[in-house]
N, C-alpha and C positions, 0 to 999 in steps of 0.2 A: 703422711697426710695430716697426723694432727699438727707438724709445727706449721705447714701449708694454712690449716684453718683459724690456726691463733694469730698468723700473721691478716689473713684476711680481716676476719673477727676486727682485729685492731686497727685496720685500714679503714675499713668500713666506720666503724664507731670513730675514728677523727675525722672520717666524711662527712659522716653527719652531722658531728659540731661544727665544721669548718661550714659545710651550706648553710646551716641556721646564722653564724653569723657571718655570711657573705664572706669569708676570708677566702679570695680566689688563691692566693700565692698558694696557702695551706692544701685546694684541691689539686692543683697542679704539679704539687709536688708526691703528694699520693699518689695521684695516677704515673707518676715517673716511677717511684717505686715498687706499684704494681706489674707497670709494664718488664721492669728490668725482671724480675723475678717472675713472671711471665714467658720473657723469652726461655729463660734457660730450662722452665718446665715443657714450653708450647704449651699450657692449658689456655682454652677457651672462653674459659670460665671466667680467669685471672684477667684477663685481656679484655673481656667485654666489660668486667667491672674498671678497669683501666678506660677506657674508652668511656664511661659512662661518666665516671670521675670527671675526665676531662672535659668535657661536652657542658654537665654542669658548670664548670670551673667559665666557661668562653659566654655557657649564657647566664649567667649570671654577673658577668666580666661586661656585656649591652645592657646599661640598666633601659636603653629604650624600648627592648622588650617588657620590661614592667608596667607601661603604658596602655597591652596588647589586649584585647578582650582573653580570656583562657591564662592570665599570666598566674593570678592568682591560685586555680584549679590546678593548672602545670603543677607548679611549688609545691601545692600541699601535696599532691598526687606521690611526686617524686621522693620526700619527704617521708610519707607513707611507706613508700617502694623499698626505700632504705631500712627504715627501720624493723620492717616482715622479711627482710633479709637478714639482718643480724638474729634476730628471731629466728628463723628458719636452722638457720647454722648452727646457732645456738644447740637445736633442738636435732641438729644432726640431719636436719631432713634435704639434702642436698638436692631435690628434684622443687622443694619449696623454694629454698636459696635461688635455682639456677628463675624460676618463673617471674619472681621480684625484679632479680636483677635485669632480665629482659626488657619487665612489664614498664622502666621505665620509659626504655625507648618504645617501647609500644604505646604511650601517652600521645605519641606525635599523631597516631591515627585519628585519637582524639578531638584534636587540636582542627583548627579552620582557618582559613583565607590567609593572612601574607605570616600573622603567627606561625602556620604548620608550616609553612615554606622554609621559614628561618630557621624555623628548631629544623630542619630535615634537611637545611643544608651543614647546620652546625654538626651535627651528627655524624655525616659523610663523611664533611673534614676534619674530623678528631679521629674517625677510624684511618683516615690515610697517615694526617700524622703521627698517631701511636704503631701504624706498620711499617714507617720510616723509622722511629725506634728502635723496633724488633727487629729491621733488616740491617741498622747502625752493628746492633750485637751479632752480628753474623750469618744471619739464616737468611738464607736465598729468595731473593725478591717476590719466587713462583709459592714458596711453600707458605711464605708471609701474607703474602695477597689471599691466599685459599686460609690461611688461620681467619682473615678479618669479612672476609667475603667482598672483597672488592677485586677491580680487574688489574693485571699485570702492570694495564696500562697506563692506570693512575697513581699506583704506588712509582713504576719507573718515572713517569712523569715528574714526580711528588720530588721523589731523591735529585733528579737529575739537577730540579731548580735550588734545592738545598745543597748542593754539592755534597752532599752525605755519598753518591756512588764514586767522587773523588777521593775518599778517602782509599790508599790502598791497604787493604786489609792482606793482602796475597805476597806483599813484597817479597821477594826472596835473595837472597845473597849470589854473585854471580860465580858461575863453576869451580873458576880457581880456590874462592873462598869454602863453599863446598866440598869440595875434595879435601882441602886440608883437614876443615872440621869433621869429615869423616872419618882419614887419617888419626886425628888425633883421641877420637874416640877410640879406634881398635886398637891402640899402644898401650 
């Protein structure tokens, strides 16, 4: 767990530089790195901060969001959100950690008229595509959809159009080949 929290720890803190200075590349690539290491734990935790990562990274990728009444509040909100997370971790208090990391997507309640729409669609679609991620590294579409809290139906959807379920992960060598490589193992 502690090398868990120093990775996060260090995730987080180049989040936060990266939204201050708008560097989308830099969140996008955190939230990839969160996610990859996410999968192979399945935490929650890592995932939502993944997904949040990335969410920021797309809105702030629309500067015509910037224009929006609440854009201003959003930022500093989120910004906030961040930082009482690194905080929190810091201080070990993981039930703090986990309400920040939330509280940002809980901004969106916030938030009013065609602004809330946008942050609430952006949101959706960074939870499907960081579960296309997660089901990229191997874990089955059903267990994926239940980590992010979305339905079967939008993560297979999601893959389908990505060609990510084209990928065959399952290949197998056909019997003759099989056989031998069994063979040659028990000699």
């Amino acid at each position: 767990m502690v090398e868990e929290k120093e990775h996060i720890l260090q995730v987080l803190k180049e989040a936060k530089e990266a939204f201050r200075k708008n560097d989308i590349i830099k969140l996008r690539d955190l939230s990839n790195q969160t996610i990859h290491s996410a999968s192979i734990k399945q935490d929650e935790t890592s995932i939502a901060i993944a997904v949040v990562i990335y969410s920021i990274s797309k809105i702030l990728e629309r500067t015509n969001y910037q224009s929006y009444p609440g854009w201003v509040y959003f930022f500093k909100k989120c910004k906030q959100s961040l930082e009482q997370a690194v905080k929190a971790l810091k201080r070990n208090d993981e039930e703090g950690f986990k309400k920040h990391v939330k509280a940002i997507e809980g901004l969106i309640d916030e938030l009013t008229g065609n602004f809330k729409m946008h942050i609430q669609q952006v949101f959706e679609k960074a939870k499907i595509s960081k579960a296309s991620r997660i089901y990229e590294h191997g874990i089955s579409l059903e267990q994926t959809a239940n980590l992010l809290g979305i339905t079967l139906f939008e993560l297979a959807e999601y893959a389908g159009r990505t060609g990510i379920s084209d990928i065959n992960l399952s290949r197998t060598l056909d019997i003759k080949k099989r056989l031998k490589y069994i063979q040659e193992i028990f000699e």
